[in-house]
N, C-alpha and C positions, 0 to 999 in steps of 0.2 A: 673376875667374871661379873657381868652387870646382872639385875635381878631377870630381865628378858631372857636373857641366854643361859640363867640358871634354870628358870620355868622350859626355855626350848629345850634343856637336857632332861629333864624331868617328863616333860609330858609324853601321853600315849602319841606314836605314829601317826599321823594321819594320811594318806597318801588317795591317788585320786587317778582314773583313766576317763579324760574325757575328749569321746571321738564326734565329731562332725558326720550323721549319717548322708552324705551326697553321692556317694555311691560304694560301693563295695569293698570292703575291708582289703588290706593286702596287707604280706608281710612288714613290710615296715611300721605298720600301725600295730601287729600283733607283737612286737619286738617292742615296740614303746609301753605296751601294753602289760608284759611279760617284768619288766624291769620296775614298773610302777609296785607290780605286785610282790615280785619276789623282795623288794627293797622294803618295802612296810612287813610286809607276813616274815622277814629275816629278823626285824626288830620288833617282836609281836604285837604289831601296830595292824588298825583297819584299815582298808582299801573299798573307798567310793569311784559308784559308776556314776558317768553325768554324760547327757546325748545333751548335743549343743546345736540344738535343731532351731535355732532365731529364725532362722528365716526360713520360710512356713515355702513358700517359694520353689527353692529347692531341695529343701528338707522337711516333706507334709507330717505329721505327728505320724509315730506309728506305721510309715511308709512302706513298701519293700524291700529299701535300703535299711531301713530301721530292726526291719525282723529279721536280717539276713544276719545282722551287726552281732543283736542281741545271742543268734544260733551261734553265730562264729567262736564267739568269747566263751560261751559253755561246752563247744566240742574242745576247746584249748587247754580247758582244763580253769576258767579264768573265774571264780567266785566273786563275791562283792559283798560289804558291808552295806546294810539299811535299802532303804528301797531306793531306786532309781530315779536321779533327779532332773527332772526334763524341761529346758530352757525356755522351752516355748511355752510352758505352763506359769512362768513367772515375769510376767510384763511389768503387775499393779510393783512387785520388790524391787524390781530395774529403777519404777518412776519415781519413789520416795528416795533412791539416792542419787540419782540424775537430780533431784528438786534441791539437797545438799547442797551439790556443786553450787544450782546456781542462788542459793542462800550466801554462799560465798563468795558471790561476786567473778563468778569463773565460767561462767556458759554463754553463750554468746549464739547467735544463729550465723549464718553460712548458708550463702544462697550461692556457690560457685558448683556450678558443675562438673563432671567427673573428665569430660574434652575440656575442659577450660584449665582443670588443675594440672592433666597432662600435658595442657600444648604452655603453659608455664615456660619461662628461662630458667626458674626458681630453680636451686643443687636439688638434688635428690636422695632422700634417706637412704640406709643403707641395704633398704625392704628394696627398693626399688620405685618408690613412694615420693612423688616430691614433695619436697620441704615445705607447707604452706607459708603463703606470703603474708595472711593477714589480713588480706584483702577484706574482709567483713568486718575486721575490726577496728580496722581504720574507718571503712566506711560509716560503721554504728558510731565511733567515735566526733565522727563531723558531721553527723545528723540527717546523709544524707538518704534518700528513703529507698527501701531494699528493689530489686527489679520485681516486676508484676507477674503474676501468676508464675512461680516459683514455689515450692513448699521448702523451708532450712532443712538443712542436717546442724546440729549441737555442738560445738566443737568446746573443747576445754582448754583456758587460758595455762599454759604452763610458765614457770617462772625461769630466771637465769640463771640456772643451779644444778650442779653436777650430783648424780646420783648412780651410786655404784656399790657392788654387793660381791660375793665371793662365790663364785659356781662352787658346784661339787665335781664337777669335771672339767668343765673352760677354767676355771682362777678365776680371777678376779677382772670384773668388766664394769664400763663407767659410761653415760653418755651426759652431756650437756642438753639438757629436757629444749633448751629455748637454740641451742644451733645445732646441733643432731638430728630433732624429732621437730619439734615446732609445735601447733597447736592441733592436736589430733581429735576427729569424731567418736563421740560416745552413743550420738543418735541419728542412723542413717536419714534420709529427708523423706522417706517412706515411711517413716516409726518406728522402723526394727533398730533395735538396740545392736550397738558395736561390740567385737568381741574384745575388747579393752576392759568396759565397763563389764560387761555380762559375768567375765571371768574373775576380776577382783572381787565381785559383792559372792556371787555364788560359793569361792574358796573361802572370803572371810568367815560368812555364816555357816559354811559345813565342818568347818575347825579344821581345816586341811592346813599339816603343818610343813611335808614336803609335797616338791611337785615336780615329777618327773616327765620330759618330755622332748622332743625335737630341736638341735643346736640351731633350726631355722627361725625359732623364736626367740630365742636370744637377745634379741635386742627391741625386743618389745617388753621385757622385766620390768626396766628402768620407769615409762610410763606406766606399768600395775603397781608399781612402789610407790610411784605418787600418789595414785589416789588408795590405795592400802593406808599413806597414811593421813591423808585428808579423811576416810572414813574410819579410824580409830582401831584395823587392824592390825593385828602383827604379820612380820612378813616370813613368809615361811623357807625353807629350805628349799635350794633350787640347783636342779641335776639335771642340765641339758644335753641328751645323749648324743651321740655323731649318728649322721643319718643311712639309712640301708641304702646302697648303690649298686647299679649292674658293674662288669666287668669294665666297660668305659666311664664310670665313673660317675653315673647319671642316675641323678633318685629317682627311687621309685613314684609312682603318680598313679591317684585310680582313676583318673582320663587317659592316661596310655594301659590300663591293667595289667602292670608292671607285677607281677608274686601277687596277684589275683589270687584271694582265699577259694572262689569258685574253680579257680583251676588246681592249687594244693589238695582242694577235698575231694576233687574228681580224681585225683591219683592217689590220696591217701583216704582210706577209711579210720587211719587211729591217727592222733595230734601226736605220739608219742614222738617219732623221728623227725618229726616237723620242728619239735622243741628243740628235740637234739643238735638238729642244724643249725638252729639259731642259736644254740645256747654254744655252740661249738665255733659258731663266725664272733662271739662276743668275746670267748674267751674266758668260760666259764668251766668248760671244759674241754680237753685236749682235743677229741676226738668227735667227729658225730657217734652219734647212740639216741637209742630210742629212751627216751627218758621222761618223766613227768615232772610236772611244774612241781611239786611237794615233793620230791627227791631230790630238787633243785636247791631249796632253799638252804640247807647246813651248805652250800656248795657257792654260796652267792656272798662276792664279796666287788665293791665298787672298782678297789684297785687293781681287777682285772682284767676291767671295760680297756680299749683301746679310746684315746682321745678325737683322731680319725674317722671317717669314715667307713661302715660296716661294709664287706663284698656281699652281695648276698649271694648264699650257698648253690653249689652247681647241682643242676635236675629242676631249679625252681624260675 
């Protein structure tokens, strides 16, 4: 056992629920949510809240989406260690390790638009994303001078090297950084910082040692691992859950208001049976029952999760 992974078995839990307020919670966020916390509070580990409201945009500080988020997770039964840490309030920390990068020679601007990367021949990641060609960097590289009235987006050079890790529920996943992913934005061409970067520096510094959350990120790891270790952290435990689906097999989304918490609470007054359903589509327990998060925990074990996709519970 290396000294890293004797310190990883040693140290306190640190586990993390961090939602995007842009509109209205639904179950599948409360289910990712639910799993962050019973998996840290099972190993008497603390559990950080973090609103990842970058962009001001669509997510104003403090919003209606914001205080909806915040109600939601306290009718759930959902507590939180330390105080609440909020993305939008950390620009000047974003800029001192974006400034990192490009001390090491790895930042580059990117002046290609968002129809220009689309209408591309370039393959396409696996996000649905195409592969950048480079285009800027070739161009910086032969000196020729950027287009006119354009503001860059930051894009981070990655190198030709496979980088791969062991989920807690996928196994073991691998991508090749330079033909998998290519060279990906850390700083939109607006100034709003990318959630690549946002989310490495933010876990580094809050000591977040797992991180539980959606198998649609998945394969966005392999680039936080890069710069986790360009910036000198350790990488933490990673348990990417299967995602809550309707009966056709379609996730949930709060642009369709798919298990809308607005509609959960308009039918239920207590979280109790609410858990139970979820905690009974997980497989945590046999049966629905009305049950609480802190009744949950002697009862939470990973090996019980199904690796698949969750149905989500009928009435919801």
């Amino acid at each position: 056992m290396t000294e890293l992974e004797n310190n990883r078995k040693t140290a306190p839990v640190v586990g993390r629920f961090a939602p995007t307020p842009s509109g209205r919670l639904h179950l599948g966020n409360l289910m990712c949510a639910m799993l962050s916390w019973l998996s840290a509070r099972a190993q008497g580990g603390k559990v950080l809240l973090r609103i990842e409201d970058l962009d001001a945009a669509r997510c104003p500080f403090m919003g209606e989406n914001t205080k909806y988020l915040l109600d939601d997770l306290a009718w759930m039964g959902l507590d939180f260690d330390g105080e609440v840490l909020w993305q939008s309030k950390r620009s000047e920390i974003y800029d001192t390790y974006c400034e990192k990068l490009n001390e090491k020679g790895l930042l580059y601007p990117c002046y290609c638009s968002r129809a220009e990367l689309h209408a591309a021949s370039a393959p396409h990641r696996s996000d649905g994303v195409p592969k950048y060609d480079r285009k800027c960097w070739y161009r910086l590289q032969a000196g020729d001078p950027p287009p006119a009235g354009r503001k860059p987006a930051l894009r981070v050079r990655v190198p030709d090297a496979v980088i791969g890790f062991q989920d807690g529920l996928q196994g073991y996943y691998s991508e090749n950084l330079a033909e998998d992913c290519s060279d990906f934005v850390v700083r939109r061409s607006d100034g709003v910082y990318a959630y690549q970067l946002a989310v490495v520096v933010d876990d580094g510094l809050s000591g977040v040692t797992e991180i539980v959350r959606g198998n649609d990120l998945l394969d966005s790891t392999p680039r936080q691992m890069f710069l986790q270790e360009i910036f000198g952290f350790s990488h933490p435990v990673y348990r990417h859950i299967p995602l809550l689906t309707d009966a056709a097999g379609r996730r949930l989304s709060k642009r369709d208001g798919d298990g809308c918490m607005e509609n959960v609470r308009a039918r239920y007054t207590d979280a109790r049976p609410v858990i139970g359903a979820l905690a009974a589509a997980l497989g945590l327990i046999p049966t629905p029952e009305s049950i609480s998060l802190r009744e949950l925990i002697p009862l939470f074990d990973w090996e019980k999760l199904p690796r698949d996709a969750v149905l989500l519970p009928e009435g919801f």
